[in-house]
C-alpha positions, 0 to 999 in steps of 0.5 A: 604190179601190186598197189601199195599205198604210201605216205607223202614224202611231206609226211617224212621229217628227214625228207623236210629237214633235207629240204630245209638244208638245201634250201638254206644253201641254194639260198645263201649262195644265190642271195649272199654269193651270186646276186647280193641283196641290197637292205631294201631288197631284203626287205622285200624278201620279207613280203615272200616268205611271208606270203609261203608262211601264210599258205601254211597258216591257211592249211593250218585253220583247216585242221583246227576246223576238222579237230574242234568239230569232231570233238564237238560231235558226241557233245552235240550226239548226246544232245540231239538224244536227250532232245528225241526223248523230251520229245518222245516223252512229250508225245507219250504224255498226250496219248494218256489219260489226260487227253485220252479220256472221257468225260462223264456229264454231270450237273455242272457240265458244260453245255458242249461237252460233246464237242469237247469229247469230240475235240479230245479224241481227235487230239487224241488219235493225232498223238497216238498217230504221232507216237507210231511215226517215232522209231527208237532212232530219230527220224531225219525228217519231221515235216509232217510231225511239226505240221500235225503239232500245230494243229489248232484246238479251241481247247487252251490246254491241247494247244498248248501240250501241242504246241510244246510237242513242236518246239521239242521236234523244232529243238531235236531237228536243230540238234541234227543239223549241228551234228550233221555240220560238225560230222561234215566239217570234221571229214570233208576238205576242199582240194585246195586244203587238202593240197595246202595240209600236205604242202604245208611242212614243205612251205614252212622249211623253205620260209624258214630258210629264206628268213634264216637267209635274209637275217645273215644278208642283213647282218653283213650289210649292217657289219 
């Protein structure tokens, strides 16, 4: 036999409206009828179909959760890119003249000039090893990026371009993590909400109708 996939019944609006027609009969039949409810005993049907009305109020934050995160998701996407090209702008930055360059010695040179030459060149092939890791599309993971942008550097100036090239991997990698939560949060629902959001409408029309019920038990006692 073929498979052919179908909706839940729930998902029918004449299926809950009978349910809900059936419902309101069997209950004014047993709760008027066969065993009639004294005005504390409909107080008390105050605490059931509260608590059916809540079950749907849990399936209904769920939905809430899934539709807000997938909004947010290409907010967040858009972020995360512009994050990955500060980032990726900083890093070619330090891979120009201003640190990949050579000094000239002159007159008024200091006297370690050499280690200075020295120092720029290392913080110069730090970057432009840096700037080959970087692919178009941001990597998941940039542990050794961060670790090599902290390197330290007598130079004022160098560690400070590098500190600033780890702050934009830090803020690209939280960017990531949002997305990642809001893409998560927007596809994935526990069994017990999966259950409760398809249940939901099938709740609601017996909660309904047992209020419905109990305001005419209440009615004729008070008649």
């Amino acid at each position: 036999m073929p498979y052919e996939p179908r909706l839940p019944v729930t998902a029918s609006t004449g299926w809950i409206l009978g349910v809900f027609t059936f419902s309101l009969l069997v209950f004014h039949v047993v709760f008027l009828k066969l065993y009639p409810l004294t005005k504390v005993g409909w107080k008390r049907i105050d605490y059931v179909w509260l608590g059916i009305a809540a079950l749907g109020l849990i399936a209904a934050t769920a939905e809430v959760r899934r539709l807000v995160a997938g909004n947010l998701v290409a907010g967040e996407r858009a972020y995360m890119a512009g994050a990955y090209d500060r980032l990726r702008d900083r890093i070619r930055f330090l891979t120009g003249p201003v640190v990949c360059r050579q000094f000239v010695r002159s007159e008024w040179s200091p006297p370690n000039l050499d280690e200075i030459q020295r120092e720029y060149d290392r913080a110069c092939a730090l970057a432009q090893q840096l700037s080959r890791t970087l692919s178009e599309e941001g990597p998941s993971d940039m542990t050794s990026l961060k670790a090599a942008a902290r390197s330290s550097f007598t130079d004022r100036a160098l560690n400070d371009m590098f500190e600033d090239v780890d702050r934009s991997a830090e803020d690209y990698l939280k960017a990531k993590q949002r997305v990642d939560e809001f893409e998560r949060a927007s596809r994935e629902r526990s069994a017990a909400e999966e259950t409760l959001a398809i249940s939901a409408p099938l709740l609601l029309a017996i909660a309904l109708a047992l209020r419905i019920t109990k305001i005419t038990g209440e009615i004729r006692l008070e008649a």
